[in-house]
CHARMM-style PDB file with segment names, atoms N, HN, CA, C and O in Angstrom:
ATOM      1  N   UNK     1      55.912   4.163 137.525  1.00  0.00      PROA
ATOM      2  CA  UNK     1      56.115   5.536 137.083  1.00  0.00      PROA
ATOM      3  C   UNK     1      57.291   6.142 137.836  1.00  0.00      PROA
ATOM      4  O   UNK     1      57.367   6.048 139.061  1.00  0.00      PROA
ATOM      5  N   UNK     2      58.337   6.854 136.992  1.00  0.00      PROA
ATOM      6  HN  UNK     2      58.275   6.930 135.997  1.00  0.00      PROA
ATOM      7  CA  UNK     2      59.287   7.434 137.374  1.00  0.00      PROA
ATOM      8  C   UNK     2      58.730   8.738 138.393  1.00  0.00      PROA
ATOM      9  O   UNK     2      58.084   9.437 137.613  1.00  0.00      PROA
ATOM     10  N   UNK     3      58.687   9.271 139.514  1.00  0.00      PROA
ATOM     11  HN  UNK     3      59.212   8.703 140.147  1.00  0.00      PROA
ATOM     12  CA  UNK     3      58.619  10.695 139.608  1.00  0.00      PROA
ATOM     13  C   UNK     3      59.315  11.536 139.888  1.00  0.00      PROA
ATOM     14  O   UNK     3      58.958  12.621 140.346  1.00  0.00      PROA
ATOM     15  N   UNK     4      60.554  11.152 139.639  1.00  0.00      PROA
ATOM     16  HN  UNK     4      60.845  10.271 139.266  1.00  0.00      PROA
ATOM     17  CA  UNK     4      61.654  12.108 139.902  1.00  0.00      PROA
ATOM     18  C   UNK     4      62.109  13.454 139.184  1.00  0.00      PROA
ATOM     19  O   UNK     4      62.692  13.474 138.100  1.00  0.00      PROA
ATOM     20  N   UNK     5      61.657  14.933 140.168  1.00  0.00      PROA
ATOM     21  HN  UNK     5      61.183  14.917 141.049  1.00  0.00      PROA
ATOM     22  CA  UNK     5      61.853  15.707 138.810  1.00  0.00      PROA
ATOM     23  C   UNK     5      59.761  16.327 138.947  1.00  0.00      PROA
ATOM     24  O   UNK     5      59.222  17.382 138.614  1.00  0.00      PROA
ATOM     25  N   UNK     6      59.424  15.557 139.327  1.00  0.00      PROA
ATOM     26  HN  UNK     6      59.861  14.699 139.597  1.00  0.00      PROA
ATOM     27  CA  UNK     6      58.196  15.674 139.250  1.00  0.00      PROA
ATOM     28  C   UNK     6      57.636  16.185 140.882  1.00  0.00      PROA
ATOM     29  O   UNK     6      57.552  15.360 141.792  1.00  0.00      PROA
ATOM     30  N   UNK     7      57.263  17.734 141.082  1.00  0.00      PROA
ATOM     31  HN  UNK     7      57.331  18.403 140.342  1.00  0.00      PROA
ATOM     32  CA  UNK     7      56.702  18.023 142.258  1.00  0.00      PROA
ATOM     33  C   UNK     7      55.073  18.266 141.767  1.00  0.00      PROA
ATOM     34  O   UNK     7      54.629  18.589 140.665  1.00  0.00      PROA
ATOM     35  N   UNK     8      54.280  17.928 143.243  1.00  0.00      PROA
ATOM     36  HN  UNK     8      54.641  17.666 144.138  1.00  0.00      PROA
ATOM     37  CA  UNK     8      52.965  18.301 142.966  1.00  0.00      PROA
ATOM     38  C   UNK     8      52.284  19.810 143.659  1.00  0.00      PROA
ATOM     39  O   UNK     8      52.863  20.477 144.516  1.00  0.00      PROA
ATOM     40  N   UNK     9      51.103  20.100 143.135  1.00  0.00      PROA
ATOM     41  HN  UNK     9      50.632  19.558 142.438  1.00  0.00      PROA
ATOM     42  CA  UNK     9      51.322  21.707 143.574  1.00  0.00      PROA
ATOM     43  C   UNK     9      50.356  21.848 144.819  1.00  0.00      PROA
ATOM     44  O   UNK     9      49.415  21.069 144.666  1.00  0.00      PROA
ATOM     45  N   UNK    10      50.278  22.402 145.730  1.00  0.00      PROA
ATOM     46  HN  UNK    10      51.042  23.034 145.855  1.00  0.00      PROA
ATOM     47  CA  UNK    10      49.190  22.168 146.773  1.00  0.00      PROA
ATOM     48  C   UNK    10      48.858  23.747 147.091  1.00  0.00      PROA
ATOM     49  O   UNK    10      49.633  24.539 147.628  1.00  0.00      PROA
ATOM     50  N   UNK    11      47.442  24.032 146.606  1.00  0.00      PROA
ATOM     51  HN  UNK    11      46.813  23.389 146.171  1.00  0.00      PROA
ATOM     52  CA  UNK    11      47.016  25.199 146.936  1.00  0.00      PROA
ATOM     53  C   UNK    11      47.900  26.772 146.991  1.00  0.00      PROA
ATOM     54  O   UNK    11      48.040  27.725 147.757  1.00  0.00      PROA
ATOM     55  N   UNK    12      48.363  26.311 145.639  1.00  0.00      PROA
ATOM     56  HN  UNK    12      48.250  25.537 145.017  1.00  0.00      PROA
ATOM     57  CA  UNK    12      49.451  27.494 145.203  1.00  0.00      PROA
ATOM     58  C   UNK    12      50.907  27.538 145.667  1.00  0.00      PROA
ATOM     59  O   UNK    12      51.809  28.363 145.520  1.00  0.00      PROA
ATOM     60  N   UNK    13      50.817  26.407 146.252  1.00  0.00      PROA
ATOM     61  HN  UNK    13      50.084  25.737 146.371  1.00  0.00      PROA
ATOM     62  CA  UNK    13      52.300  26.060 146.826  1.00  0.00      PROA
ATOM     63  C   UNK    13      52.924  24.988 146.495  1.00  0.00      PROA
ATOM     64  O   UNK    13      52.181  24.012 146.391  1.00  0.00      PROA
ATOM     65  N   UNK    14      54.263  24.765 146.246  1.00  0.00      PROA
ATOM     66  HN  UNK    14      54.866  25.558 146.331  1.00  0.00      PROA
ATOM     67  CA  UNK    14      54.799  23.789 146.040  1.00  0.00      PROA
ATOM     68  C   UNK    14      55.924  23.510 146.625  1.00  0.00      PROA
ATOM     69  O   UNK    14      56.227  24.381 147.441  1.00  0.00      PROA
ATOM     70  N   UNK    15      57.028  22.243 146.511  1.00  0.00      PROA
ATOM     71  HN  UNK    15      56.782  21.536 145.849  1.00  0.00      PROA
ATOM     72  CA  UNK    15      57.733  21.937 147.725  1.00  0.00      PROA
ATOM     73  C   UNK    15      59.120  22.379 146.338  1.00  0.00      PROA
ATOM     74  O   UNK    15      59.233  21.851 145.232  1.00  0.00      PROA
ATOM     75  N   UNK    16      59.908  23.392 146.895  1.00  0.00      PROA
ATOM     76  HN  UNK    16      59.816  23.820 147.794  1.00  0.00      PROA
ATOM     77  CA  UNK    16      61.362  23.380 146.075  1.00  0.00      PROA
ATOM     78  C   UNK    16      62.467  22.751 146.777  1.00  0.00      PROA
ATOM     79  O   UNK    16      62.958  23.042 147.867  1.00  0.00      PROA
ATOM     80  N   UNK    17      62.807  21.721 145.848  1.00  0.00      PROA
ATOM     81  HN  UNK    17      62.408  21.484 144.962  1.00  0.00      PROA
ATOM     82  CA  UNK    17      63.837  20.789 146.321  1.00  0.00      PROA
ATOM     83  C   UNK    17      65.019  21.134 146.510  1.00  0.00      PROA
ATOM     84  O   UNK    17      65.865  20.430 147.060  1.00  0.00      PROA
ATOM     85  N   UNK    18      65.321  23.086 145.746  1.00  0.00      PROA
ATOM     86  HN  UNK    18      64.634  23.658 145.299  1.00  0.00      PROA
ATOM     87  CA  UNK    18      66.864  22.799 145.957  1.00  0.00      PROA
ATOM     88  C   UNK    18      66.680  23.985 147.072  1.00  0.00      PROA
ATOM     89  O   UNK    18      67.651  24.738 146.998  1.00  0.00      PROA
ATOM     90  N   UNK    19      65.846  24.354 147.978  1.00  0.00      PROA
ATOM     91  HN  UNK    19      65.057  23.742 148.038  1.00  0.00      PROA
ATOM     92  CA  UNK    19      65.757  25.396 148.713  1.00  0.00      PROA
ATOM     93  C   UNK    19      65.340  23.737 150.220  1.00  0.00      PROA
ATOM     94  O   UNK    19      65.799  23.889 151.352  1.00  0.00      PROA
ATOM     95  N   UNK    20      64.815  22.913 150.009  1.00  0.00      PROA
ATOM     96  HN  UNK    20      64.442  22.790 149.089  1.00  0.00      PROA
ATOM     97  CA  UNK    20      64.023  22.192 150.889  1.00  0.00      PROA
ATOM     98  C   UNK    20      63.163  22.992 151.646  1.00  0.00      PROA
ATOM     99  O   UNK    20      63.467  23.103 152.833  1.00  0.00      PROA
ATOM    100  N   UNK    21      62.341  23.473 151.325  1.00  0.00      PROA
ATOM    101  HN  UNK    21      62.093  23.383 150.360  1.00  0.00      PROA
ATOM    102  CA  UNK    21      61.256  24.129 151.645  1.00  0.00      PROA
ATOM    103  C   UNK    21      60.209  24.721 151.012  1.00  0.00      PROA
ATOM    104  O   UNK    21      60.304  24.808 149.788  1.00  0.00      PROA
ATOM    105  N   UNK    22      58.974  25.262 151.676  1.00  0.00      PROA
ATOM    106  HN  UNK    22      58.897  25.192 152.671  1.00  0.00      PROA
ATOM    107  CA  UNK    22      57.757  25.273 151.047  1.00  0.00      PROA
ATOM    108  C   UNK    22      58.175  26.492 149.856  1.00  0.00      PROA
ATOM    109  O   UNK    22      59.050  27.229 150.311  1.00  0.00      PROA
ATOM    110  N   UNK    23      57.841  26.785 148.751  1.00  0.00      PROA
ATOM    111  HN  UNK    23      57.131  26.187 148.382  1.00  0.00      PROA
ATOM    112  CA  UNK    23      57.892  27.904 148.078  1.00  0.00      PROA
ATOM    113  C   UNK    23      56.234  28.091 147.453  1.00  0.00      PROA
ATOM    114  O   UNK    23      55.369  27.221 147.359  1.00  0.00      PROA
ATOM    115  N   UNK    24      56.153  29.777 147.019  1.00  0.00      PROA
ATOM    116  HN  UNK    24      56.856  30.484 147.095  1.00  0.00      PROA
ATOM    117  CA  UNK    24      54.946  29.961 146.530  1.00  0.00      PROA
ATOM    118  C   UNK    24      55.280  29.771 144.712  1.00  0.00      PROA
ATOM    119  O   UNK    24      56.340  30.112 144.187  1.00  0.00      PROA
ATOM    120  N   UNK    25      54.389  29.306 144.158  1.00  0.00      PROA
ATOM    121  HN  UNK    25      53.528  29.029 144.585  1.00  0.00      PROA
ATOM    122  CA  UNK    25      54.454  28.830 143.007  1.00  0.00      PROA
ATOM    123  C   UNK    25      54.970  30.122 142.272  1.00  0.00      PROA
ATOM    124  O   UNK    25      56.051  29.853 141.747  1.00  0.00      PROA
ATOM    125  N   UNK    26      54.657  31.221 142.077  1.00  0.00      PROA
ATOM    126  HN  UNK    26      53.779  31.439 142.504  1.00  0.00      PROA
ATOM    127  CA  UNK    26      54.925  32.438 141.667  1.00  0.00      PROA
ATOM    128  C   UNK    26      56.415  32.655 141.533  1.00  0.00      PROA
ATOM    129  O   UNK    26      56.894  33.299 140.599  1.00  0.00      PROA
ATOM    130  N   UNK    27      57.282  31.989 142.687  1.00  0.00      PROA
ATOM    131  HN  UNK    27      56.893  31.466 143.446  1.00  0.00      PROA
ATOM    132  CA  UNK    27      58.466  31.746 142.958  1.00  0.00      PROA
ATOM    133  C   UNK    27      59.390  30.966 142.125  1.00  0.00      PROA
ATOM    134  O   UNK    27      60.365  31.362 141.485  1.00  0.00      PROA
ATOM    135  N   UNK    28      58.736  29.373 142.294  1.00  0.00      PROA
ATOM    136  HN  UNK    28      57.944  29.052 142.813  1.00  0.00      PROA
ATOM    137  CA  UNK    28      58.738  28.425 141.373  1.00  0.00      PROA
ATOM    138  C   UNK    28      58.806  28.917 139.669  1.00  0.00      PROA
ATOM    139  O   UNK    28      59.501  28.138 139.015  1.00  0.00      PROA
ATOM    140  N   UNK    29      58.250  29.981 138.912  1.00  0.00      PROA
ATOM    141  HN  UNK    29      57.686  30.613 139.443  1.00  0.00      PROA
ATOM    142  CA  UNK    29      58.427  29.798 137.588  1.00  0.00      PROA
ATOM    143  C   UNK    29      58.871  30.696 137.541  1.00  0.00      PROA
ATOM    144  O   UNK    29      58.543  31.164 136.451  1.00  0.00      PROA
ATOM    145  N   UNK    30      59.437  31.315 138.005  1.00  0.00      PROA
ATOM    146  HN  UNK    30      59.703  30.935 138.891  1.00  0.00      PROA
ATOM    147  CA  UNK    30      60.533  32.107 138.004  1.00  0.00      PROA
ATOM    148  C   UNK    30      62.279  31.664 138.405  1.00  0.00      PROA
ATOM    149  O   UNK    30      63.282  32.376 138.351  1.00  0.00      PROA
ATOM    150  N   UNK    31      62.136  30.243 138.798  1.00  0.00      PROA
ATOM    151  HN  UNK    31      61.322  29.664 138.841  1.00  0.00      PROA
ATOM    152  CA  UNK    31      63.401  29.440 138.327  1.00  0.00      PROA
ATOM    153  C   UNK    31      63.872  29.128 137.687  1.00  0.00      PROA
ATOM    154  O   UNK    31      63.033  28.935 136.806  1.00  0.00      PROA
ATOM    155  N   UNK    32      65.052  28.764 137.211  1.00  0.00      PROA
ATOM    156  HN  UNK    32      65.733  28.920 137.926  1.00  0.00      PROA
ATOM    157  CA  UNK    32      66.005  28.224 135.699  1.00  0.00      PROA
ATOM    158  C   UNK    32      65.617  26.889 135.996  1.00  0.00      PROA
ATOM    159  O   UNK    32      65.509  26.159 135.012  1.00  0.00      PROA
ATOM    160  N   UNK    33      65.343  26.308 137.288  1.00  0.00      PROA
ATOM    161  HN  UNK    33      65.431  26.901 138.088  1.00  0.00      PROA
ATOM    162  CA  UNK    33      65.582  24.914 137.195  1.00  0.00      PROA
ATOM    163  C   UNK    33      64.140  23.864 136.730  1.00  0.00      PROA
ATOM    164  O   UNK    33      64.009  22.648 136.591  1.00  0.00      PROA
ATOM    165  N   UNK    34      62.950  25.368 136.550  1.00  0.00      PROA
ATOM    166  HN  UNK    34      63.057  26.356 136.663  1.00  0.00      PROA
ATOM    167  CA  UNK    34      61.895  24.929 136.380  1.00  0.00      PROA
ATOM    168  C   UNK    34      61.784  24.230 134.674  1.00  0.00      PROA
ATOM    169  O   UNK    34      62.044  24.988 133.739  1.00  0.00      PROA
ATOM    170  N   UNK    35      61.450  23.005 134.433  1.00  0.00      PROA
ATOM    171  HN  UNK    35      61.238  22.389 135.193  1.00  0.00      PROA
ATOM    172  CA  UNK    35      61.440  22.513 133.053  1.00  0.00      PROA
ATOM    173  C   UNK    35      59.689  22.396 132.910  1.00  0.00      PROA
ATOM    174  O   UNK    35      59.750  22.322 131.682  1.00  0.00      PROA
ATOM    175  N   UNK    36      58.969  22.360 133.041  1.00  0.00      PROA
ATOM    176  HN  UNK    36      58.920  22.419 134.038  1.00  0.00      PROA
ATOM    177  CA  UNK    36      57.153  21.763 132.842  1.00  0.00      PROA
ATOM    178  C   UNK    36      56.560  22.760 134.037  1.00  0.00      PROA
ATOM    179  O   UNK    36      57.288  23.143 134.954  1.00  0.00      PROA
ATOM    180  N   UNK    37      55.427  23.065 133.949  1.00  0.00      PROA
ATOM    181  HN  UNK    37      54.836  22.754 133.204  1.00  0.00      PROA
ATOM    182  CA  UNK    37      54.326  23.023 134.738  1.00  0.00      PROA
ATOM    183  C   UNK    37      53.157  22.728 134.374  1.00  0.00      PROA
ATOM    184  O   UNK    37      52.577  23.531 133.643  1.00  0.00      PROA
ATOM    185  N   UNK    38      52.519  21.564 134.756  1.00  0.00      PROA
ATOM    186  HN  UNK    38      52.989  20.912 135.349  1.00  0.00      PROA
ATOM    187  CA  UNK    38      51.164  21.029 133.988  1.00  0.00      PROA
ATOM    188  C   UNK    38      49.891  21.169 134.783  1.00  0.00      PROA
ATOM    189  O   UNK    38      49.484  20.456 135.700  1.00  0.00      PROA
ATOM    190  N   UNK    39      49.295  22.348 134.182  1.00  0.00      PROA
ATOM    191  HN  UNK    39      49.626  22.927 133.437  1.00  0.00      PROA
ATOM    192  CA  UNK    39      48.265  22.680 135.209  1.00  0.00      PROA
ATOM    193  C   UNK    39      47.034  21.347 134.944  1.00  0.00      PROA
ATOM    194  O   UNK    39      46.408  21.014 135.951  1.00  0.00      PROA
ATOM    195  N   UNK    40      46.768  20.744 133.853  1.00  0.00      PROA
ATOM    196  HN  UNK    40      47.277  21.014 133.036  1.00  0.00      PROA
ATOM    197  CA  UNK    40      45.688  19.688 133.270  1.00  0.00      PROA
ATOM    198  C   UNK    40      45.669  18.702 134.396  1.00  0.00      PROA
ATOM    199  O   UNK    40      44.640  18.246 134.894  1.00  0.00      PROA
ATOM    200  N   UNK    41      46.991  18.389 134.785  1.00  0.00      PROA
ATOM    201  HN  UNK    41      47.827  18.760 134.380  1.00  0.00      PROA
ATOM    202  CA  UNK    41      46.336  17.021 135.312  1.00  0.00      PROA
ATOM    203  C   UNK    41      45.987  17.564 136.947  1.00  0.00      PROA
ATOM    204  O   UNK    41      46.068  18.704 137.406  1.00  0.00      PROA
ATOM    205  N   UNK    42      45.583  16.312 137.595  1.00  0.00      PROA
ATOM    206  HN  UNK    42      45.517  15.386 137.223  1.00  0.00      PROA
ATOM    207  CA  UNK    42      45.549  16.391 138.541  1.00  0.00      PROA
ATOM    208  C   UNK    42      45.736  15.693 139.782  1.00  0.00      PROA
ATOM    209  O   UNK    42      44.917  14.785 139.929  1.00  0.00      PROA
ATOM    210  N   UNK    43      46.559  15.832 140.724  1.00  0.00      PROA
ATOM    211  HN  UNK    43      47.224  16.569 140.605  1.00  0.00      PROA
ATOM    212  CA  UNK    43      46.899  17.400 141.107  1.00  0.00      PROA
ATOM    213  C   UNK    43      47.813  17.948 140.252  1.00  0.00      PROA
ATOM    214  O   UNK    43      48.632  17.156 139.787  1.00  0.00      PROA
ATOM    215  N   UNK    44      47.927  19.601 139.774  1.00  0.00      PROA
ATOM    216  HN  UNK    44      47.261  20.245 140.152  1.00  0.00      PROA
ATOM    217  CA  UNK    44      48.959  19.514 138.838  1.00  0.00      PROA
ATOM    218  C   UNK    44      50.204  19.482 139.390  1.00  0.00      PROA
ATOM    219  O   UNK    44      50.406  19.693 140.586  1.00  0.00      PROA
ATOM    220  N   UNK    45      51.090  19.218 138.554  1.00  0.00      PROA
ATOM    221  HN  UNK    45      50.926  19.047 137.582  1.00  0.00      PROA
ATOM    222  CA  UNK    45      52.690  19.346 138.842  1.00  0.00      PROA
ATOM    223  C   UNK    45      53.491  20.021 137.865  1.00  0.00      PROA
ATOM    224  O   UNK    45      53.274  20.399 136.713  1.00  0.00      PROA
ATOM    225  N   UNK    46      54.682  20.078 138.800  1.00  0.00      PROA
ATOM    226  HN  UNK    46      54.858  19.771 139.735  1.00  0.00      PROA
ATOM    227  CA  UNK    46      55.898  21.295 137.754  1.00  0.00      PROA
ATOM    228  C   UNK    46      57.012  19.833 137.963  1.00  0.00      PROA
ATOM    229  O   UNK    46      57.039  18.779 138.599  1.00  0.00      PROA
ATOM    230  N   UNK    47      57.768  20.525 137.062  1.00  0.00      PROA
ATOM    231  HN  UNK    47      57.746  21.381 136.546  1.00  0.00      PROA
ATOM    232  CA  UNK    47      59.096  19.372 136.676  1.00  0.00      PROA
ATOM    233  C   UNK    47      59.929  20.397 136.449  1.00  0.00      PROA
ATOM    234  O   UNK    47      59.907  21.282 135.594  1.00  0.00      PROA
ATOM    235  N   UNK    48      61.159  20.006 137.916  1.00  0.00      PROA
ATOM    236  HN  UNK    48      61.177  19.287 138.611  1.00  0.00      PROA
ATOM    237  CA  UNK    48      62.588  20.627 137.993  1.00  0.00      PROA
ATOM    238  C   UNK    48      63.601  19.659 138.442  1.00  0.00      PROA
ATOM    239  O   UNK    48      63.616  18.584 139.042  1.00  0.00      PROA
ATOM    240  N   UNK    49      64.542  20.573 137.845  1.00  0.00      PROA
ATOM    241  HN  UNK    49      64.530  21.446 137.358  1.00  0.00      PROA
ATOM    242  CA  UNK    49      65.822  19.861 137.906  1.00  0.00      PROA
ATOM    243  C   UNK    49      66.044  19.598 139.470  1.00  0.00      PROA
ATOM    244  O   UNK    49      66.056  18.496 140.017  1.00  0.00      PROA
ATOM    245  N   UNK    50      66.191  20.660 139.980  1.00  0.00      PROA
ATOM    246  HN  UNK    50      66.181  21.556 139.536  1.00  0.00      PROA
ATOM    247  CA  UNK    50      66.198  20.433 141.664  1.00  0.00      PROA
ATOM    248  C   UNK    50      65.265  19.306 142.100  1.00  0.00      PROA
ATOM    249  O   UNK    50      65.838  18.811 143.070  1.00  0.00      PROA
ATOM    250  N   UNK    51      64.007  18.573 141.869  1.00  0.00      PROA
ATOM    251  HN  UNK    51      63.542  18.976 141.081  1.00  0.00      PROA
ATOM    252  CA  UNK    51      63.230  18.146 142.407  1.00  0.00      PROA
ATOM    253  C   UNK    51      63.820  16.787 142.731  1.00  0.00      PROA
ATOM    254  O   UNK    51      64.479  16.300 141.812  1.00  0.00      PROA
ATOM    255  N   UNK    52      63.719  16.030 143.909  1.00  0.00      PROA
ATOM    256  HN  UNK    52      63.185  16.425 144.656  1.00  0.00      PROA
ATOM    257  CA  UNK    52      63.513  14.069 144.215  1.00  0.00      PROA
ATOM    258  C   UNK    52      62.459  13.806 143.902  1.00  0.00      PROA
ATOM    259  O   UNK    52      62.325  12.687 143.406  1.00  0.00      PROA
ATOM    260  N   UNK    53      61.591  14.421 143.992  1.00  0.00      PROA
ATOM    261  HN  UNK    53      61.700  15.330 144.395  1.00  0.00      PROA
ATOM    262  CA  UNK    53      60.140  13.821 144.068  1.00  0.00      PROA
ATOM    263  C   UNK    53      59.520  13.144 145.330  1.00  0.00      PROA
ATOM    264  O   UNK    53      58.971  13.954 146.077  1.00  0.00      PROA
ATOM    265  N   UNK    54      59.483  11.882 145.726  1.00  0.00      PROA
ATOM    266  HN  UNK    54      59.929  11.224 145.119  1.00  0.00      PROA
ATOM    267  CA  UNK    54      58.985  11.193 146.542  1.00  0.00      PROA
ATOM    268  C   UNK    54      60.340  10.446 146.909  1.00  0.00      PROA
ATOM    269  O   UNK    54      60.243   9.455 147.633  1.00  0.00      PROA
ATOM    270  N   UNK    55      61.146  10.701 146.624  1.00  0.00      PROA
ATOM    271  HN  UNK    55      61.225  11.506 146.036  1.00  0.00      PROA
ATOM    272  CA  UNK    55      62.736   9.493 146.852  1.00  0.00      PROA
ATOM    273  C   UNK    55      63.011  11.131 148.194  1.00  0.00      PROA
ATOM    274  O   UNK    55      64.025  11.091 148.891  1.00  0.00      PROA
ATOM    275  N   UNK    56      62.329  11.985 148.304  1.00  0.00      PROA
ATOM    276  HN  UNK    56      61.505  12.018 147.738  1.00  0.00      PROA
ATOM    277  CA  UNK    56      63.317  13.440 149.335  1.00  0.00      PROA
ATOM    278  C   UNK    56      62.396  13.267 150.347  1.00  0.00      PROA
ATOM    279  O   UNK    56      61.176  13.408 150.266  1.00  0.00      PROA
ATOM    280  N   UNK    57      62.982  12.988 151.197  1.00  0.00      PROA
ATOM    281  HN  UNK    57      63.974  12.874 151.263  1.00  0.00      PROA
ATOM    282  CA  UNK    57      61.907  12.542 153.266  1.00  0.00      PROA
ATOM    283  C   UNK    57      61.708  13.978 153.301  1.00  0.00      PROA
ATOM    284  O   UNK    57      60.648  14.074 153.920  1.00  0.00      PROA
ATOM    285  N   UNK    58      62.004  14.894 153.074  1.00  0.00      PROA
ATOM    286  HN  UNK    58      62.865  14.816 152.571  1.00  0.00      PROA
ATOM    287  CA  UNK    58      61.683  16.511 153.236  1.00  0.00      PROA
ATOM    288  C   UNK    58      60.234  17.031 151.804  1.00  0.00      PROA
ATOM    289  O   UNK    58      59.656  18.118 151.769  1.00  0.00      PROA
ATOM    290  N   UNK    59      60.128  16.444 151.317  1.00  0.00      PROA
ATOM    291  HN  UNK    59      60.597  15.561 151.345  1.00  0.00      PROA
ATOM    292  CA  UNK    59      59.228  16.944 150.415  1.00  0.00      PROA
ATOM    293  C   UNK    59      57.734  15.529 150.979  1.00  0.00      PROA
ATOM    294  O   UNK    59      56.545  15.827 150.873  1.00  0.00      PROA
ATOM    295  N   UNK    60      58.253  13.950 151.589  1.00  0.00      PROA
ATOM    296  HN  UNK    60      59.219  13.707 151.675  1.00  0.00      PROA
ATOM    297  CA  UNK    60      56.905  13.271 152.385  1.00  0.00      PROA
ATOM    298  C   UNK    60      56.545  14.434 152.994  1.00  0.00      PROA
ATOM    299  O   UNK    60      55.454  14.912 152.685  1.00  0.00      PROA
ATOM    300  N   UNK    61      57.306  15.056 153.886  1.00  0.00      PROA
ATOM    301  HN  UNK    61      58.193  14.667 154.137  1.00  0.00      PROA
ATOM    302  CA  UNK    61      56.670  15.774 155.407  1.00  0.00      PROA
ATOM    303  C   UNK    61      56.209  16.925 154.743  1.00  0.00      PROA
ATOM    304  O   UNK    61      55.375  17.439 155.490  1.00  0.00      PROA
ATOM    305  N   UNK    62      56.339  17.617 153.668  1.00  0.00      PROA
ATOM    306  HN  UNK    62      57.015  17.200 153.062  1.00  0.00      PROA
ATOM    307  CA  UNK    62      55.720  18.699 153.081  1.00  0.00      PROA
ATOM    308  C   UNK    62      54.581  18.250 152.503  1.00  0.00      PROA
ATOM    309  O   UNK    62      53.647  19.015 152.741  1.00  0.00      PROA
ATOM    310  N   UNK    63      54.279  17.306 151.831  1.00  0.00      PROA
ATOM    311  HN  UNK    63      55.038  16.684 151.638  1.00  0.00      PROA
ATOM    312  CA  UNK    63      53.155  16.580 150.848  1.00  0.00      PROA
ATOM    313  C   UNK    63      52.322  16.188 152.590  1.00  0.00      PROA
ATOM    314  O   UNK    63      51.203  16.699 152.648  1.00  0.00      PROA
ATOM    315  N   UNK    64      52.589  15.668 153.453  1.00  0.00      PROA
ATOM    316  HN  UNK    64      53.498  15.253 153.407  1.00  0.00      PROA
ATOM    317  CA  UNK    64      51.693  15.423 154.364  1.00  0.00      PROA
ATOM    318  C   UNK    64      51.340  16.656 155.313  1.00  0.00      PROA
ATOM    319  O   UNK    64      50.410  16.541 156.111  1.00  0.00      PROA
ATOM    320  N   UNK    65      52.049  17.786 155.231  1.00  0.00      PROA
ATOM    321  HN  UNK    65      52.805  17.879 154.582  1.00  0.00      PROA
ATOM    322  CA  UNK    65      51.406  18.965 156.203  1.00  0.00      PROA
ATOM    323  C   UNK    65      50.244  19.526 154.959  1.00  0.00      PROA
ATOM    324  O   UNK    65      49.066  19.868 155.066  1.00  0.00      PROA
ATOM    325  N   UNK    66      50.925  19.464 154.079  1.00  0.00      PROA
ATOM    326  HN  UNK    66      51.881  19.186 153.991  1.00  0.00      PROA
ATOM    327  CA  UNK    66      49.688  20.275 153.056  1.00  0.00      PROA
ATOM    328  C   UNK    66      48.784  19.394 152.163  1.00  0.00      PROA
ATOM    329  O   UNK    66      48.441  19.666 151.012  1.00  0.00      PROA
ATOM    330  N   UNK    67      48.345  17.929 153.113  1.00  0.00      PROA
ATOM    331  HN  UNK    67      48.624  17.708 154.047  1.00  0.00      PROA
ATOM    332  CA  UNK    67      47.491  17.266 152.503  1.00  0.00      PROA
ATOM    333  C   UNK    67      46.738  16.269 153.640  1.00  0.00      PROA
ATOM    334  O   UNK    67      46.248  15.222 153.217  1.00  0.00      PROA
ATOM    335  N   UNK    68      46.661  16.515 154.766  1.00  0.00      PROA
ATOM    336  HN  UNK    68      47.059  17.366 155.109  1.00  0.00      PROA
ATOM    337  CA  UNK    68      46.349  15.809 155.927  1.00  0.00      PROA
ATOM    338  C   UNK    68      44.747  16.636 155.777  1.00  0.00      PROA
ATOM    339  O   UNK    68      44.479  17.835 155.695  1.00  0.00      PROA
ATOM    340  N   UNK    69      43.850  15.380 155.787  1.00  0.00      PROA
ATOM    341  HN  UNK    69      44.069  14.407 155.854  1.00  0.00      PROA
ATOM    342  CA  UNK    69      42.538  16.003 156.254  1.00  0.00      PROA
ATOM    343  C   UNK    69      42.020  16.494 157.495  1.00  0.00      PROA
ATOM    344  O   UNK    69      42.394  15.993 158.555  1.00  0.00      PROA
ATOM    345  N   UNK    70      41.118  17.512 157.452  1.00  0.00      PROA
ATOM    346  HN  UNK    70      40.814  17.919 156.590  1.00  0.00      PROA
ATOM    347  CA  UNK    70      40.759  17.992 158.494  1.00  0.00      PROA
ATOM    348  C   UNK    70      39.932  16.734 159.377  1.00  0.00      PROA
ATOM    349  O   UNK    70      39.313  15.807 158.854  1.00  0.00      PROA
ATOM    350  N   UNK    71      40.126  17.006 161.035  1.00  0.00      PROA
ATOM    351  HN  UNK    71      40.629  17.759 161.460  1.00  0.00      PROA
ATOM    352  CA  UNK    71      39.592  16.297 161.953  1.00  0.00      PROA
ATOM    353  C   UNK    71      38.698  17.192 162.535  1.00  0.00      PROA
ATOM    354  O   UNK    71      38.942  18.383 162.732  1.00  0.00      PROA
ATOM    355  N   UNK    72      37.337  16.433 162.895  1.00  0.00      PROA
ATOM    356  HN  UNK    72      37.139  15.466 162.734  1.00  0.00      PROA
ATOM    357  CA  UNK    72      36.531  16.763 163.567  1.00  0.00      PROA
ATOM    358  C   UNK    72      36.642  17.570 164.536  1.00  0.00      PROA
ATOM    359  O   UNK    72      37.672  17.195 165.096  1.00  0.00      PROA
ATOM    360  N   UNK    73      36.147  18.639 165.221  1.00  0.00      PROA
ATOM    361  HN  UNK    73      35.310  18.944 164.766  1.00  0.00      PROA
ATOM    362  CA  UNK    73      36.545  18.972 166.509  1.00  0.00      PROA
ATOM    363  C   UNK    73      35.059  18.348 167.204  1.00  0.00      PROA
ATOM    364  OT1 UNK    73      34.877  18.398 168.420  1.00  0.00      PROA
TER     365      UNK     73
END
């Protein structure tokens, strides 16, 4: 599967590729560069022009701060 173009959304947030940083989704569809947002699947995702997907080392380290499970204390 291609995912380029393809961001996933994490608790109302998503990673904007042409800002490299976290944005609030609210933000997100209010871009030109936004093409899709598919709330059905899951997790859902939006599709922009700005996006790498998983090919941008700045959107791993975003997908892993806002998806690391909680540890025991």
């Amino acid at each position: 599967m291609n995912d380029v173009g393809r961001v996933y959304l994490s608790g109302g947030h998503v990673y904007c590729g042409r800002r490299r940083d976290d944005c609030d989704i609210a933000q997100c569809l209010g871009c030109a560069s936004l093409k899709e947002l598919n709330k059905e699947s899951s997790p859902p995702f939006v599709v922009c022009d700005a996006a790498q997907g998983t090919a941008d080392p700045f959107y791993v380290s975003w997908w892993y701060q806002h998806h690391r499970l909680s540890r025991p204390t």
